[in-house]
C-alpha positions as CSV (number, residue, x, y, z in Angstrom):
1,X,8.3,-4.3,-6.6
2,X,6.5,-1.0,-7.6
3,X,7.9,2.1,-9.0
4,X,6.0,5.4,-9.1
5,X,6.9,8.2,-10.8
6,X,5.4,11.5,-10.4
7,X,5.4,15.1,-10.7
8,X,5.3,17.4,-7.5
9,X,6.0,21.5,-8.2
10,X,7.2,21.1,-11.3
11,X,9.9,18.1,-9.8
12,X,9.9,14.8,-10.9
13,X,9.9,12.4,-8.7
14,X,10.5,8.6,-8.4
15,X,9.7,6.0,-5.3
16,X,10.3,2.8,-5.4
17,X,8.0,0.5,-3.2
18,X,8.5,-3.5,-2.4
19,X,5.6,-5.0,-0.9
20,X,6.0,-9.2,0.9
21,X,3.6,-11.7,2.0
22,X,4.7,-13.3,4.5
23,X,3.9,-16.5,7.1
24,X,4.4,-15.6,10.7
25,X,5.8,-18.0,13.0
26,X,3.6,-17.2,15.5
27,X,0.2,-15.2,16.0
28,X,0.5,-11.0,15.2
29,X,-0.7,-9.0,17.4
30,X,-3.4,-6.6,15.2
31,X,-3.7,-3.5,16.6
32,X,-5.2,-0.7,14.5
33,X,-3.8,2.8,15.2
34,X,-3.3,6.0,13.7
35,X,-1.1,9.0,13.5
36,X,-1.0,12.5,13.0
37,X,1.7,13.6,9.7
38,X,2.5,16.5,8.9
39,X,2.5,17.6,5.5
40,X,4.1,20.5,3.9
41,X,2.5,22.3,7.0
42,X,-0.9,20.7,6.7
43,X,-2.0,18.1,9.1
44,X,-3.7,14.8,7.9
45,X,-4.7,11.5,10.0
46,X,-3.4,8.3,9.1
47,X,-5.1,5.2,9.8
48,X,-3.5,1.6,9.7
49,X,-6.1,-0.7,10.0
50,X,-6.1,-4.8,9.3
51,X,-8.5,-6.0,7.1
52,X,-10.2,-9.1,5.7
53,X,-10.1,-9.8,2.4
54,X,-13.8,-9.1,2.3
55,X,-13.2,-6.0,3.7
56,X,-10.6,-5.1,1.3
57,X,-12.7,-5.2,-1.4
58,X,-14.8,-2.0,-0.4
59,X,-11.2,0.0,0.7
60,X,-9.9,2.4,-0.8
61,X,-6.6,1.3,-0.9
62,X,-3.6,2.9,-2.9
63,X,-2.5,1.7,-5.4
64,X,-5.8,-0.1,-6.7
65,X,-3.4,-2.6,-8.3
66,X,-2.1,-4.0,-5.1
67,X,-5.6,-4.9,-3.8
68,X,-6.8,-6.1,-6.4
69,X,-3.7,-8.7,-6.3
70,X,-4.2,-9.4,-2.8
71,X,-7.9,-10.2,-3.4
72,X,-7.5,-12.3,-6.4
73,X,-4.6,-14.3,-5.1
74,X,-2.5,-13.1,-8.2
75,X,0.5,-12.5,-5.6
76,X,0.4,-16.1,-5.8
77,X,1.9,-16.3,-9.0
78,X,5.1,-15.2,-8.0
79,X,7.2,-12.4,-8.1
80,X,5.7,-8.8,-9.8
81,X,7.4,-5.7,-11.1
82,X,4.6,-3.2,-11.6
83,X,5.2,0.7,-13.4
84,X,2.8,3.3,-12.6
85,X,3.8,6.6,-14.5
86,X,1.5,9.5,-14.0
């Protein structure tokens, strides 16, 4: 579990995020896609792409702290509860 907190016109806000691993049953089918959002009137692409873990270490995923647990295998370890104020 993550939890963000920010600030966003002067309003704080607070987002919780849980992330799994999982073990399909069964092969996923890996499509890359993207879509258009819309965002307080502004337009911006979003791309959802699957990644090696090679990969992942030159991708600018958000938050940092997540990839660097996936690439280091600290998931692993069990469960995580990670703050991120600011």
């Amino acid at each position: 579990m993550k939890l963000n907190f920010w600030t966003r016109n002067a309003k704080k806000c607070h987002g919780i995020e849980f992330y799994y691993i999982i073990k399909p049953k069964q092969q996923l089918q890996m499509q890359d896609y993207e879509r258009i959002e819309n965002d307080k009137g502004e337009e911006k692409l979003l791309e959802f792409k699957w990644v090696t873990v090679e990969e992942l270490k030159n991708t600018d995923l958000r938050p940092a702290n997540i990839r660097d647990m996936l690439i280091n295998g600290e998931y692993l370890k069990g469960l995580s509860h990670i703050v991120k104020r600011g």
